[in-house]
Predicted model as a PDB file, atoms N, CA, C, CB and O in Angstrom, pLDDT in the B-factor column:
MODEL        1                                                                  
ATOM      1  N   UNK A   1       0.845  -1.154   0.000  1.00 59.00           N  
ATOM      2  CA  UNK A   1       0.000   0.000   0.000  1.00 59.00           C  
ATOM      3  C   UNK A   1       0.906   1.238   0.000  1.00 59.00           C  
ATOM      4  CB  UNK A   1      -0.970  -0.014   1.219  1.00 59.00           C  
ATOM      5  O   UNK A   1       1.505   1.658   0.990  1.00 59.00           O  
ATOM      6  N   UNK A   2       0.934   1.758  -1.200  1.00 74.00           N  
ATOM      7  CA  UNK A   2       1.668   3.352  -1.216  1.00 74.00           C  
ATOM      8  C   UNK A   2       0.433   4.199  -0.387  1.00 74.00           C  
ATOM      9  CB  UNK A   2       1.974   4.142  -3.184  1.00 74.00           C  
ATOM     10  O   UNK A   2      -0.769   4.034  -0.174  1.00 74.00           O  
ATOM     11  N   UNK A   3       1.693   5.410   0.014  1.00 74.00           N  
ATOM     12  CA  UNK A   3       0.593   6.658   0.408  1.00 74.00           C  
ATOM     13  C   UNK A   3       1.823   7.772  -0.252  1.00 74.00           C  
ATOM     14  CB  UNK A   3       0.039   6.906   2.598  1.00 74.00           C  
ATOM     15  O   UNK A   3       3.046   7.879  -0.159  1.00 74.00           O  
ATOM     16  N   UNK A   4       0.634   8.550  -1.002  1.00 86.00           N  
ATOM     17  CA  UNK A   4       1.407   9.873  -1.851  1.00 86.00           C  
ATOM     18  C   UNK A   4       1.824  10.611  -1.087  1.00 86.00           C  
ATOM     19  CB  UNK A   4       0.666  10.777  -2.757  1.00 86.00           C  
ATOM     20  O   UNK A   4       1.064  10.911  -0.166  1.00 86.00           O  
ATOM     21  N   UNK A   5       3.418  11.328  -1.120  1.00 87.00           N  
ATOM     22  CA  UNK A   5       4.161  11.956  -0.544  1.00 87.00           C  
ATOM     23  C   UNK A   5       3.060  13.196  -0.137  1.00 87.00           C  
ATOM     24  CB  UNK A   5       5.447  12.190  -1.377  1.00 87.00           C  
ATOM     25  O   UNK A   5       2.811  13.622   0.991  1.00 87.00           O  
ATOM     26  N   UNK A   6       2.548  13.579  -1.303  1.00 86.00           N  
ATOM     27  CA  UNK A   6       1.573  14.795  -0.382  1.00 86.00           C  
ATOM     28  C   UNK A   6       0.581  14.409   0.713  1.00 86.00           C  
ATOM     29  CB  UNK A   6       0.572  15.603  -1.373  1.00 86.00           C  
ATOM     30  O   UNK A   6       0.577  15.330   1.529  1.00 86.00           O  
ATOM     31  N   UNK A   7      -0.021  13.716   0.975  1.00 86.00           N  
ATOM     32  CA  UNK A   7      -0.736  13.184   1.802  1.00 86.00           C  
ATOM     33  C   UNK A   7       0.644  13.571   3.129  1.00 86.00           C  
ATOM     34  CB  UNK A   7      -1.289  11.456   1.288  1.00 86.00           C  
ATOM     35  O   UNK A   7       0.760  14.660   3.692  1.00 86.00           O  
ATOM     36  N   UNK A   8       1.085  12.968   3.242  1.00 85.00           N  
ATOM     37  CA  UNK A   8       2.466  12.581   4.199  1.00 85.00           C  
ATOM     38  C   UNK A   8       2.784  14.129   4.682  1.00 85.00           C  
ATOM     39  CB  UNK A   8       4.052  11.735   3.164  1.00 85.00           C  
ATOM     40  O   UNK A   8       2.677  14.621   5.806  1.00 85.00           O  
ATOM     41  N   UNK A   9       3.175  14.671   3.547  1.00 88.00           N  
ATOM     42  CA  UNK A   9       3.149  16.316   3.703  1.00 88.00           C  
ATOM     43  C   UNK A   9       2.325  17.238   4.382  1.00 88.00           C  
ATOM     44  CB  UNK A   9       3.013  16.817   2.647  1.00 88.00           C  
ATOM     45  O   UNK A   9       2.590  17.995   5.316  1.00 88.00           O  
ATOM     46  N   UNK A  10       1.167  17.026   3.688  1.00 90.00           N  
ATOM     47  CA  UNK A  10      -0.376  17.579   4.150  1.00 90.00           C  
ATOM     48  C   UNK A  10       0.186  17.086   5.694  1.00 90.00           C  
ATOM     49  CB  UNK A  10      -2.185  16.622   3.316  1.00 90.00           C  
ATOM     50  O   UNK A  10       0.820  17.868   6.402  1.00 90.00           O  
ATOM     51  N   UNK A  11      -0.127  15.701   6.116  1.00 89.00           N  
ATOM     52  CA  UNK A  11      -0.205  15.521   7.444  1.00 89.00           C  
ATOM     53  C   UNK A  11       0.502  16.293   7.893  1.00 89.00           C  
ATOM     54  CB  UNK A  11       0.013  14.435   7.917  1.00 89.00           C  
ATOM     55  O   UNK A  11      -0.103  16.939   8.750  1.00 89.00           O  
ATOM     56  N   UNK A  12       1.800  16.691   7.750  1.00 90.00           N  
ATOM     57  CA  UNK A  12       2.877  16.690   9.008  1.00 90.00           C  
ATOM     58  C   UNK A  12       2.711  18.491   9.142  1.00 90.00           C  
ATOM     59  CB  UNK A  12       4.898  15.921   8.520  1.00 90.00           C  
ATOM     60  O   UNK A  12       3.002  19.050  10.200  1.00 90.00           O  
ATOM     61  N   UNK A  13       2.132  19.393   7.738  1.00 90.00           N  
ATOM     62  CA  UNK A  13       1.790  20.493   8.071  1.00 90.00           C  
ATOM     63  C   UNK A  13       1.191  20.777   9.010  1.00 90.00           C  
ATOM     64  CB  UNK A  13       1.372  20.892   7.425  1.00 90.00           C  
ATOM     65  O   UNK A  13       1.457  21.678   9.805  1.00 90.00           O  
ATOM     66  N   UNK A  14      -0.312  19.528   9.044  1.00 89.00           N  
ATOM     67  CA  UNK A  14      -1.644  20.014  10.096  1.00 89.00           C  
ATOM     68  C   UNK A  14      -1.235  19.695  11.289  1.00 89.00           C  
ATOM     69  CB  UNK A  14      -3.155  19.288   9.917  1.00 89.00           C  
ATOM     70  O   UNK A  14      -1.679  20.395  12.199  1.00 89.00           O  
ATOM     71  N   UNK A  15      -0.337  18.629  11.634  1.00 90.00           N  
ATOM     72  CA  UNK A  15       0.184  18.434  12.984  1.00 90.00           C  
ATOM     73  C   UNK A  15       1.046  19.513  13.546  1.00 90.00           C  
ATOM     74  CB  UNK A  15       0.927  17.233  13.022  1.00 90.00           C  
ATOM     75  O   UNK A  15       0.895  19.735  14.747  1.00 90.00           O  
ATOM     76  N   UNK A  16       2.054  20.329  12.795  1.00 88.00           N  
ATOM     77  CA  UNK A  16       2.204  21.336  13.376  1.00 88.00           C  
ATOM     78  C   UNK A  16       1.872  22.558  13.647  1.00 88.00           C  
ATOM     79  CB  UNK A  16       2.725  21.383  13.258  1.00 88.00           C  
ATOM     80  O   UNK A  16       2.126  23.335  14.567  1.00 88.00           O  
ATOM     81  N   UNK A  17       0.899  22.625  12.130  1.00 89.00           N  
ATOM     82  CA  UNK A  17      -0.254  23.891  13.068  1.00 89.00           C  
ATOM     83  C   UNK A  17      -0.758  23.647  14.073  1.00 89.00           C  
ATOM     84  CB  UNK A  17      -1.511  24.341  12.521  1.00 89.00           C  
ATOM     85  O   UNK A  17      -1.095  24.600  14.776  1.00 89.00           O  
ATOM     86  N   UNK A  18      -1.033  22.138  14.583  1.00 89.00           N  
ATOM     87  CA  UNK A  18      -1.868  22.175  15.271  1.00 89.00           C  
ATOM     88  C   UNK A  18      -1.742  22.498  16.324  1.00 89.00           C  
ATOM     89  CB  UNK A  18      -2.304  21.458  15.252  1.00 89.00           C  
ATOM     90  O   UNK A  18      -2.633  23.096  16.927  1.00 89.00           O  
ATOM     91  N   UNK A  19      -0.081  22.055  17.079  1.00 87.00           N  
ATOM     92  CA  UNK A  19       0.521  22.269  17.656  1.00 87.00           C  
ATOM     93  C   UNK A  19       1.061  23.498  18.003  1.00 87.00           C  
ATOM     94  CB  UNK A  19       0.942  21.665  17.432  1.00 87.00           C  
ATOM     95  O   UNK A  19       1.370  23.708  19.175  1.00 87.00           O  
ATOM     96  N   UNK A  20       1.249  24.518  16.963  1.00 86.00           N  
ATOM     97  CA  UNK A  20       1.345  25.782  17.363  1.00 86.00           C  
ATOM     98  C   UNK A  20       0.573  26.787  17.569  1.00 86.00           C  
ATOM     99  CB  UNK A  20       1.900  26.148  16.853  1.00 86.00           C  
ATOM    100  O   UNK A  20       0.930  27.920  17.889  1.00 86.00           O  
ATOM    101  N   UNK A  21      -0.936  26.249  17.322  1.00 86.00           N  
ATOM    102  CA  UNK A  21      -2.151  26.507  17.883  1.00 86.00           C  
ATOM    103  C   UNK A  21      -2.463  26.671  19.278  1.00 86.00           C  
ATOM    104  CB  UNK A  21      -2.830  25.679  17.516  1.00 86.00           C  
ATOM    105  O   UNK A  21      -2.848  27.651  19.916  1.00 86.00           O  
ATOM    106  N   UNK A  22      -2.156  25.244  19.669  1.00 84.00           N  
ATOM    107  CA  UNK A  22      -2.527  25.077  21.005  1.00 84.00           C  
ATOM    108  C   UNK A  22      -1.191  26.085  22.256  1.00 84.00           C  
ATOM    109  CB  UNK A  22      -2.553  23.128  21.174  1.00 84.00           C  
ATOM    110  O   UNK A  22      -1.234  26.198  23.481  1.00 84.00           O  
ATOM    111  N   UNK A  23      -0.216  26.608  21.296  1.00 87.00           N  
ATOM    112  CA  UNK A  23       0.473  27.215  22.576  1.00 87.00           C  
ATOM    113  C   UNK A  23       0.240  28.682  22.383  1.00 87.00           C  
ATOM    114  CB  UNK A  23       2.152  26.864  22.736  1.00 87.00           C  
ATOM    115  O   UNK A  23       0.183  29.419  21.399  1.00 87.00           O  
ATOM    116  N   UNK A  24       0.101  28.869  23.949  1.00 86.00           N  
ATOM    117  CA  UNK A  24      -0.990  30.432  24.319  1.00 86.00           C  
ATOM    118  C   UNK A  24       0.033  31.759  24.057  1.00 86.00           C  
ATOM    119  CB  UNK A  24      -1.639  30.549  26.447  1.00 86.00           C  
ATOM    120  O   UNK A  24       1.206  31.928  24.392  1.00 86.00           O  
ATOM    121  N   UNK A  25      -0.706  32.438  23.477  1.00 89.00           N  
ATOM    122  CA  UNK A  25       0.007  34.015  23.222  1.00 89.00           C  
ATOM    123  C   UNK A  25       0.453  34.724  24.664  1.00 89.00           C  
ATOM    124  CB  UNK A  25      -1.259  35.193  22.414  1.00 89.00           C  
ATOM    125  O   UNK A  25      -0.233  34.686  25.685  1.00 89.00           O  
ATOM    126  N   UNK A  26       1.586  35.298  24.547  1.00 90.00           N  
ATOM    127  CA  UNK A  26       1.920  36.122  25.517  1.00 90.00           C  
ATOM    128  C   UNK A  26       0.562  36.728  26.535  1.00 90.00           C  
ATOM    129  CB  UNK A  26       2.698  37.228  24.747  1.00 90.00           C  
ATOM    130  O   UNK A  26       0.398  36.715  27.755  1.00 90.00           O  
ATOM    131  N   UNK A  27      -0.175  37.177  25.541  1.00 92.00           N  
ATOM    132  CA  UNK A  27      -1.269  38.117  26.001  1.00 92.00           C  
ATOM    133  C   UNK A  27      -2.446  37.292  26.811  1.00 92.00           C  
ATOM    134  CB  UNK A  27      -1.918  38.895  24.653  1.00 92.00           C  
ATOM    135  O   UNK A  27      -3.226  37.907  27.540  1.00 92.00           O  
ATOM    136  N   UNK A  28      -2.505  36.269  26.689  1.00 92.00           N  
ATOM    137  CA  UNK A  28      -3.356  35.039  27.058  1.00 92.00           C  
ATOM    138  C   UNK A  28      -2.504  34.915  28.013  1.00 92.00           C  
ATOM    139  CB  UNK A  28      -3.642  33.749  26.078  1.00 92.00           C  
ATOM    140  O   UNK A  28      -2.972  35.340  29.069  1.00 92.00           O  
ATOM    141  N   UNK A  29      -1.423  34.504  28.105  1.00 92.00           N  
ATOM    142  CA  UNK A  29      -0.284  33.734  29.458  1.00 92.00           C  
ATOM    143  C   UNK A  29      -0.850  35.081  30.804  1.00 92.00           C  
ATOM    144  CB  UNK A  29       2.334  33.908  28.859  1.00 92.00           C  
ATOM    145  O   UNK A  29      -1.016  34.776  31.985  1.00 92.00           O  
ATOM    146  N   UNK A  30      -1.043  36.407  30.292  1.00 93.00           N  
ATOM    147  CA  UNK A  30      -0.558  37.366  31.178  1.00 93.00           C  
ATOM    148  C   UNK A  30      -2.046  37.614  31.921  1.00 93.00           C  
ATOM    149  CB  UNK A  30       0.235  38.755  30.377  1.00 93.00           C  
ATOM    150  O   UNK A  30      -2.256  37.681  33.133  1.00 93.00           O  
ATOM    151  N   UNK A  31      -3.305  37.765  30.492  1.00 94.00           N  
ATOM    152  CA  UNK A  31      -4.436  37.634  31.070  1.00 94.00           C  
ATOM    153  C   UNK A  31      -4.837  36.355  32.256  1.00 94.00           C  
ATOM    154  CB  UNK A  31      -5.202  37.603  29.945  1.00 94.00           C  
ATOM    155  O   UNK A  31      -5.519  36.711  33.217  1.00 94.00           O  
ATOM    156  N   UNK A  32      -4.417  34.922  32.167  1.00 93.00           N  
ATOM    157  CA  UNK A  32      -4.347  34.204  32.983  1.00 93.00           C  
ATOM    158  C   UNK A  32      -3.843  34.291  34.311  1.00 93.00           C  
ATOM    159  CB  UNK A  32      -3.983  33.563  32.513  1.00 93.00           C  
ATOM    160  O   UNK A  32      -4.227  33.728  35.336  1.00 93.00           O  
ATOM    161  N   UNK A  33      -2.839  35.161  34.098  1.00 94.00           N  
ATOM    162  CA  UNK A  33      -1.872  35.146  35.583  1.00 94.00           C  
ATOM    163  C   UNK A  33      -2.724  36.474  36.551  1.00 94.00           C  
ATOM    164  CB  UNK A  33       0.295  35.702  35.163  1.00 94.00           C  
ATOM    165  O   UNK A  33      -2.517  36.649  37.751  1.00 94.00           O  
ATOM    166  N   UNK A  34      -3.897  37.486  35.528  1.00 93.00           N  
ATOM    167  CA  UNK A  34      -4.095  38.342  36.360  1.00 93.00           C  
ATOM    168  C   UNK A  34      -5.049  37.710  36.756  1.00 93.00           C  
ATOM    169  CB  UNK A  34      -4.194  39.588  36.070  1.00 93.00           C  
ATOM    170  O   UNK A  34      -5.249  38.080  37.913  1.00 93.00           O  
ATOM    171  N   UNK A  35      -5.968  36.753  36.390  1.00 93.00           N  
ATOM    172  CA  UNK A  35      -7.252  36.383  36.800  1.00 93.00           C  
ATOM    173  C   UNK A  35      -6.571  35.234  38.150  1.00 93.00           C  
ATOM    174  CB  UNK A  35      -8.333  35.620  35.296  1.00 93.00           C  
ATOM    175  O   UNK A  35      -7.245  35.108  39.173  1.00 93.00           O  
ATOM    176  N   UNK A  36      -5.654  34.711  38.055  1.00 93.00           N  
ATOM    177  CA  UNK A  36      -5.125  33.765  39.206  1.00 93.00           C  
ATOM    178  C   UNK A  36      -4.863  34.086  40.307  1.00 93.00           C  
ATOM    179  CB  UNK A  36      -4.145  33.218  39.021  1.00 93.00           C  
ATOM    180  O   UNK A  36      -4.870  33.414  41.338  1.00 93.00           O  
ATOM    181  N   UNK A  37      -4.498  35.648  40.055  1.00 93.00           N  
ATOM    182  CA  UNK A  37      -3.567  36.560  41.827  1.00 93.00           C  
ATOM    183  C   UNK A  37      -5.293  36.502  42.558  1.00 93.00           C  
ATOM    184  CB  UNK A  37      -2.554  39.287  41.552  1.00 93.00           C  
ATOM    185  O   UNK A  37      -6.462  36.605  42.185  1.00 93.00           O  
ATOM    186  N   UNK A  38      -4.519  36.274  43.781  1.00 91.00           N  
ATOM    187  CA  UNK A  38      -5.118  36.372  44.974  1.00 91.00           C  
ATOM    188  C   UNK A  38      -4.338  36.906  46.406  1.00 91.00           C  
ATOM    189  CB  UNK A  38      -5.591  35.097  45.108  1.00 91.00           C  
ATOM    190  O   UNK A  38      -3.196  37.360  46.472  1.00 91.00           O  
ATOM    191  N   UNK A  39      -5.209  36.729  47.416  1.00 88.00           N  
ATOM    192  CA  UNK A  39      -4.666  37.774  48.637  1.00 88.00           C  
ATOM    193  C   UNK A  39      -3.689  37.010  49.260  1.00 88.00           C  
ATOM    194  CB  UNK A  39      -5.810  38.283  49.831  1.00 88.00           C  
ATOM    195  O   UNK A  39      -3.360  37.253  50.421  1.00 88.00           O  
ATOM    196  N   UNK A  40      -2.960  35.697  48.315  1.00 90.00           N  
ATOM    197  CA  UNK A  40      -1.618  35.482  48.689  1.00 90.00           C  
ATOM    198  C   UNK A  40      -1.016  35.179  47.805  1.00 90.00           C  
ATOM    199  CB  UNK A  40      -1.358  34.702  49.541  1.00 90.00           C  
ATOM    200  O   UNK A  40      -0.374  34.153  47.580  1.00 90.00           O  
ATOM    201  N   UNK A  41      -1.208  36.195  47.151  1.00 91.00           N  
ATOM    202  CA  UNK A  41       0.036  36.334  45.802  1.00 91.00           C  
ATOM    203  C   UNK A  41       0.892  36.959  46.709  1.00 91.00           C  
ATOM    204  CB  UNK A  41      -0.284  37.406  44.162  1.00 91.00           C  
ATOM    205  O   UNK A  41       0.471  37.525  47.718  1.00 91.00           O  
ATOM    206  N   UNK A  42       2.428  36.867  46.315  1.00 89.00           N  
ATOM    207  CA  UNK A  42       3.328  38.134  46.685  1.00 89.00           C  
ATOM    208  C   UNK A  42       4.783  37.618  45.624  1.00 89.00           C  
ATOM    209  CB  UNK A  42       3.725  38.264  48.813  1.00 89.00           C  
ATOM    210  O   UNK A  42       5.190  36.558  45.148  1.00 89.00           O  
ATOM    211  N   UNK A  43       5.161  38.891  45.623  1.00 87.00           N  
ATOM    212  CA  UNK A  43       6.392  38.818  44.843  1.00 87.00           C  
ATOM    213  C   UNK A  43       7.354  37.431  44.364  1.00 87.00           C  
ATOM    214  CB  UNK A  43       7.180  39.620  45.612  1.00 87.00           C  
ATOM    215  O   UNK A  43       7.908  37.171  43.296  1.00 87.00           O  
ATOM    216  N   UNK A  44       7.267  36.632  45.767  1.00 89.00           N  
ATOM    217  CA  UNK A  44       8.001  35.085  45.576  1.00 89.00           C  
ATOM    218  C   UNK A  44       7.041  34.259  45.729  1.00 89.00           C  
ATOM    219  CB  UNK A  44       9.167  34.611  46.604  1.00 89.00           C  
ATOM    220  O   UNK A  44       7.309  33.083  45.478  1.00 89.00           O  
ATOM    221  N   UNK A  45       5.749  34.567  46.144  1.00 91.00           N  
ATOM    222  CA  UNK A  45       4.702  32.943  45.894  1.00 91.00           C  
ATOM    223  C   UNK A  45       3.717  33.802  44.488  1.00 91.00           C  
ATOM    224  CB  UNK A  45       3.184  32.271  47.967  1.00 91.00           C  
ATOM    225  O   UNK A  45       2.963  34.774  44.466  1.00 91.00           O  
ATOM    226  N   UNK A  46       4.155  32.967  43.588  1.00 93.00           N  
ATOM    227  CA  UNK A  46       3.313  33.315  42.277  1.00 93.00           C  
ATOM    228  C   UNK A  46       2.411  31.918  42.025  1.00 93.00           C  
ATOM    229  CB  UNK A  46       4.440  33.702  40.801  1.00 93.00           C  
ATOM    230  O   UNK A  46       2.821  30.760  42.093  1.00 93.00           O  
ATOM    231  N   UNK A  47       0.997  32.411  41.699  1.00 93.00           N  
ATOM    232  CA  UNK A  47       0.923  31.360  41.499  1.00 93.00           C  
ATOM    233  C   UNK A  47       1.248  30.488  39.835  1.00 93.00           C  
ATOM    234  CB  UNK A  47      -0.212  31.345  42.048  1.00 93.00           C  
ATOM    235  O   UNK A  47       1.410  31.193  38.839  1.00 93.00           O  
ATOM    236  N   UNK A  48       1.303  29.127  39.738  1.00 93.00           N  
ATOM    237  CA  UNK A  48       1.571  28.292  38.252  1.00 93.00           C  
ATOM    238  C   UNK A  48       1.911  29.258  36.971  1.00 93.00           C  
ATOM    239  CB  UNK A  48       0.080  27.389  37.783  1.00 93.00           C  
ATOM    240  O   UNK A  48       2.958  29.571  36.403  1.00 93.00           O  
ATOM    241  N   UNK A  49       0.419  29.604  36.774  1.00 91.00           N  
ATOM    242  CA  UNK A  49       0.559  30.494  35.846  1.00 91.00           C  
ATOM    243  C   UNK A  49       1.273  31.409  35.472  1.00 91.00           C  
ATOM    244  CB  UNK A  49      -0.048  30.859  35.817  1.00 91.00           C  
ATOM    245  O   UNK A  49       1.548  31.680  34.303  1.00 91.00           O  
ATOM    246  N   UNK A  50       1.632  31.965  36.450  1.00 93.00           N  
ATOM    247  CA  UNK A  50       2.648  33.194  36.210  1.00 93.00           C  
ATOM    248  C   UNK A  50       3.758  33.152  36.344  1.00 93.00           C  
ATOM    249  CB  UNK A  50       2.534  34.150  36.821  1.00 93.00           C  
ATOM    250  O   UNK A  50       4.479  34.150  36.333  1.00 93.00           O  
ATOM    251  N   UNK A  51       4.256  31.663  36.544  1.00 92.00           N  
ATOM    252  CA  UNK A  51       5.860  32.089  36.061  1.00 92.00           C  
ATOM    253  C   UNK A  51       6.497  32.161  34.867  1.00 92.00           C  
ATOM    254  CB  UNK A  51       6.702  31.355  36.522  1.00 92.00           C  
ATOM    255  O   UNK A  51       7.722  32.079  34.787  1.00 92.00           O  
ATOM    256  N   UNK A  52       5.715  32.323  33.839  1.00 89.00           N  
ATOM    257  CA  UNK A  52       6.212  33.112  32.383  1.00 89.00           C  
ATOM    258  C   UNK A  52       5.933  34.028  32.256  1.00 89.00           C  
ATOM    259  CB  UNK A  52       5.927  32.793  31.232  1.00 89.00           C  
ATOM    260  O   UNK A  52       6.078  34.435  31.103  1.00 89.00           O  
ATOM    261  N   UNK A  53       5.408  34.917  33.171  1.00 92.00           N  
ATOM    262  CA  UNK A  53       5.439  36.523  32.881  1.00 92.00           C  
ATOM    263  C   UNK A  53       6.439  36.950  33.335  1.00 92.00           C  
ATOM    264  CB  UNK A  53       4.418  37.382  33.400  1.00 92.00           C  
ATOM    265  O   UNK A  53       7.081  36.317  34.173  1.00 92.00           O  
ATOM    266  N   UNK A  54       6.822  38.190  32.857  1.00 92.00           N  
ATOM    267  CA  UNK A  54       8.230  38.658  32.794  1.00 92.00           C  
ATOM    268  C   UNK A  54       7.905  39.178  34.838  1.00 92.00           C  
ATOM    269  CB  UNK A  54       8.629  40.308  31.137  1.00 92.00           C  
ATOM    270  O   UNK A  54       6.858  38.935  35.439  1.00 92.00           O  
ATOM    271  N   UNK A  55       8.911  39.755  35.330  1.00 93.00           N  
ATOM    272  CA  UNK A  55       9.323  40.149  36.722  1.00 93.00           C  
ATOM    273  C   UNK A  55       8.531  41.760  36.716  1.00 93.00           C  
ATOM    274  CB  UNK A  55      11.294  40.143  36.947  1.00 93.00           C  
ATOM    275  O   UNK A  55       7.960  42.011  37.777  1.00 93.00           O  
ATOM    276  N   UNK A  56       8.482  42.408  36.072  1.00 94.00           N  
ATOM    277  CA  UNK A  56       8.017  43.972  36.055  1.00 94.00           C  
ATOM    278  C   UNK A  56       6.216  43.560  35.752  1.00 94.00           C  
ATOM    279  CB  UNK A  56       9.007  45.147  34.456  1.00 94.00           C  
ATOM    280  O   UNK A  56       5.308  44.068  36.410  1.00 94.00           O  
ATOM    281  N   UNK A  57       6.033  42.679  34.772  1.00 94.00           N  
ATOM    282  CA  UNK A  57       4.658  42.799  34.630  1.00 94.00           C  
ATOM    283  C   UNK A  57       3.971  42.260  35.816  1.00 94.00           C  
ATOM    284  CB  UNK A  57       4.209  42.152  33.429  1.00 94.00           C  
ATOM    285  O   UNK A  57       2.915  42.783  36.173  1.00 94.00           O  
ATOM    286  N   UNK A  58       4.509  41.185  36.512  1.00 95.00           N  
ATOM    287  CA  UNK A  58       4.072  40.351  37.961  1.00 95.00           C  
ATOM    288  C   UNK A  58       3.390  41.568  38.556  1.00 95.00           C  
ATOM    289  CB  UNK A  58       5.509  39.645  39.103  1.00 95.00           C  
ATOM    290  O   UNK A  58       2.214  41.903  38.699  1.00 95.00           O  
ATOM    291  N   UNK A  59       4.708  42.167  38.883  1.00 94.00           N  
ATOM    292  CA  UNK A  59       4.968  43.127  39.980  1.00 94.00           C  
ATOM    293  C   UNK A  59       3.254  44.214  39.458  1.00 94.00           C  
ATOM    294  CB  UNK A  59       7.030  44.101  39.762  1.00 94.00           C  
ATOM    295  O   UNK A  59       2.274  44.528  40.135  1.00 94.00           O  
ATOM    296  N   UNK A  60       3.574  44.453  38.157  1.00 94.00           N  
ATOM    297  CA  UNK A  60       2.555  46.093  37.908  1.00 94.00           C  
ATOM    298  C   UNK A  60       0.991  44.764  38.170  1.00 94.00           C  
ATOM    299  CB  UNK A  60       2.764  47.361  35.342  1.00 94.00           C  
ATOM    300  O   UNK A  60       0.008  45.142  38.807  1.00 94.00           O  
ATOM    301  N   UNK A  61       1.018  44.093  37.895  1.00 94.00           N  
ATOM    302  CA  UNK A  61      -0.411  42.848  38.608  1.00 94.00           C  
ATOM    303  C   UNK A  61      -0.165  42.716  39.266  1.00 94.00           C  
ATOM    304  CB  UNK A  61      -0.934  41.562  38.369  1.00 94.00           C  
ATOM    305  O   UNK A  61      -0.810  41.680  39.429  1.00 94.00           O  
ATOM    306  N   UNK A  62       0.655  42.881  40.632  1.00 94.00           N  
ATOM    307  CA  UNK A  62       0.277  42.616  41.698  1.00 94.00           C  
ATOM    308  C   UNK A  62      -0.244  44.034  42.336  1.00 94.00           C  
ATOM    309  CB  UNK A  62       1.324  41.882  42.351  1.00 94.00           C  
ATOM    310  O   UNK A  62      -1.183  43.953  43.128  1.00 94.00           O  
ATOM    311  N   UNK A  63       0.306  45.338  42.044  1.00 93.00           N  
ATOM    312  CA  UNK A  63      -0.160  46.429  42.409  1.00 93.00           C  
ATOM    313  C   UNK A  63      -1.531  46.506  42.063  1.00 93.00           C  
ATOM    314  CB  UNK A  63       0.552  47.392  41.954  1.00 93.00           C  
ATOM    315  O   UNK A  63      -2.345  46.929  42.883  1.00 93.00           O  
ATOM    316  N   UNK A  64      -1.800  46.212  41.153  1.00 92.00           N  
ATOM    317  CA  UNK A  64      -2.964  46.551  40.160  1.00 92.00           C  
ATOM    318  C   UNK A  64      -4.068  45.568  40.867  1.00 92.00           C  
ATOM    319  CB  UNK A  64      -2.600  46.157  38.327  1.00 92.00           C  
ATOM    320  O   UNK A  64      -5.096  46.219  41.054  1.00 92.00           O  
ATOM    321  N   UNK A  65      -4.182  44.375  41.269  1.00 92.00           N  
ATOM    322  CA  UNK A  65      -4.872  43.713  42.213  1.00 92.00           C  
ATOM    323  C   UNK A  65      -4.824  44.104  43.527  1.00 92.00           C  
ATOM    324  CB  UNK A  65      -4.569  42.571  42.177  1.00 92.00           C  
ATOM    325  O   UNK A  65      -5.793  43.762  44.205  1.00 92.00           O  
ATOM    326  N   UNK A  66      -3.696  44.915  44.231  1.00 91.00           N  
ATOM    327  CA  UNK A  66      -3.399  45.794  45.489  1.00 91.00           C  
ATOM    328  C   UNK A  66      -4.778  46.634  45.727  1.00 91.00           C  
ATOM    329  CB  UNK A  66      -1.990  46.891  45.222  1.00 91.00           C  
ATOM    330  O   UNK A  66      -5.701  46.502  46.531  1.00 91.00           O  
ATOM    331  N   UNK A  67      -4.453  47.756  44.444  1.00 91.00           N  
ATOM    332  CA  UNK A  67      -5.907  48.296  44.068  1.00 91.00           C  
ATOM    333  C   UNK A  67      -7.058  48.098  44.265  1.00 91.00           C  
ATOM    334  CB  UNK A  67      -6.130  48.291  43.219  1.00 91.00           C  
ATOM    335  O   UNK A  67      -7.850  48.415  45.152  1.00 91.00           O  
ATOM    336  N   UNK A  68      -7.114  47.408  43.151  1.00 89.00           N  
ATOM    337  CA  UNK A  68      -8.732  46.714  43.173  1.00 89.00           C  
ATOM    338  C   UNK A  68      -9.143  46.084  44.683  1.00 89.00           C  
ATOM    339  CB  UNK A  68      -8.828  45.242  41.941  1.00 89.00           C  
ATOM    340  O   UNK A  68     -10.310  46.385  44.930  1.00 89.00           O  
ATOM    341  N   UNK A  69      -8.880  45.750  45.142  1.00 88.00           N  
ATOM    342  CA  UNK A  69      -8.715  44.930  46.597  1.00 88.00           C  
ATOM    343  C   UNK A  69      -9.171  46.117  47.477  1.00 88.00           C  
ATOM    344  CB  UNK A  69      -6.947  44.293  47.052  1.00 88.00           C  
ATOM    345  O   UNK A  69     -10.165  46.061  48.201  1.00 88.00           O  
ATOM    346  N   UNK A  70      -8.343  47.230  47.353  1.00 87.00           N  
ATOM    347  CA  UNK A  70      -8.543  48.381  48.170  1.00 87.00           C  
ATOM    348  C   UNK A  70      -9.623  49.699  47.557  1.00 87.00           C  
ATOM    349  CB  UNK A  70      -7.034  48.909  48.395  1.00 87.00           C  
ATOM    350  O   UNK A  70      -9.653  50.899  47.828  1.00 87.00           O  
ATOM    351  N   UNK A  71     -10.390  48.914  46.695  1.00 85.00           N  
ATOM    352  CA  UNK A  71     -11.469  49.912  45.832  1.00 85.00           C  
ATOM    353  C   UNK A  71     -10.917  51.383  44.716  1.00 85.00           C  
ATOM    354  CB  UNK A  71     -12.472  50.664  47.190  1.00 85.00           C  
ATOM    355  O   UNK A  71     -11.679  52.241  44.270  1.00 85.00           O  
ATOM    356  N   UNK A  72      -9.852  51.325  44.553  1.00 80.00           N  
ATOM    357  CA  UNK A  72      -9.131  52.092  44.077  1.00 80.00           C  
ATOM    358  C   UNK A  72      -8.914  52.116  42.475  1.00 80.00           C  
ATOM    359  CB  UNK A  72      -8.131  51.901  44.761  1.00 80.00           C  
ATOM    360  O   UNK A  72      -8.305  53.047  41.949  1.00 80.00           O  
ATOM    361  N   UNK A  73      -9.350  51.234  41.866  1.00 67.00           N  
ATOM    362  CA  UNK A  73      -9.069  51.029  40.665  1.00 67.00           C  
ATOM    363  C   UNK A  73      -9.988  52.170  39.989  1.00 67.00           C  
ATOM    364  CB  UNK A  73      -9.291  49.543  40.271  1.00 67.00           C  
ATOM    365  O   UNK A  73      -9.999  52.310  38.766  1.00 67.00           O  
TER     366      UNK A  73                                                      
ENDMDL                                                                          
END                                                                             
């Protein structure tokens, strides 16, 4: 049983779109990490999510939930 090189091709394209589909945009990673902080977030307990956000953006979400917390936003 042959299978035509394009077929083979085709596949291995859709498997890696598919794959680069499923991994989340910066902007998604960061929206996640703000919806996760809670009133024991702090600078060294982050939670899962957020340890791929950069160190300055943590920090401006953790103020920024400081805020909101304190009606200030």
């Amino acid at each position: 049983m042959r299978i035509p090189i394009g077929v083979v091709v085709l596949s291995v394209v859709l498997l890696v779109a598919a794959f680069l589909s499923s991994i989340p945009t910066r902007a998604e990673t960061e929206e996640a990490c703000r919806r996760a902080l809670d009133n024991t977030s702090t600078a060294t307990n982050r939670p899962e999510i957020c340890q791929d956000v950069s160190a300055d953006t943590y920090r401006t979400f953790l103020l920024m939930y400081d805020l909101r917390e304190e009606g200030l936003d």
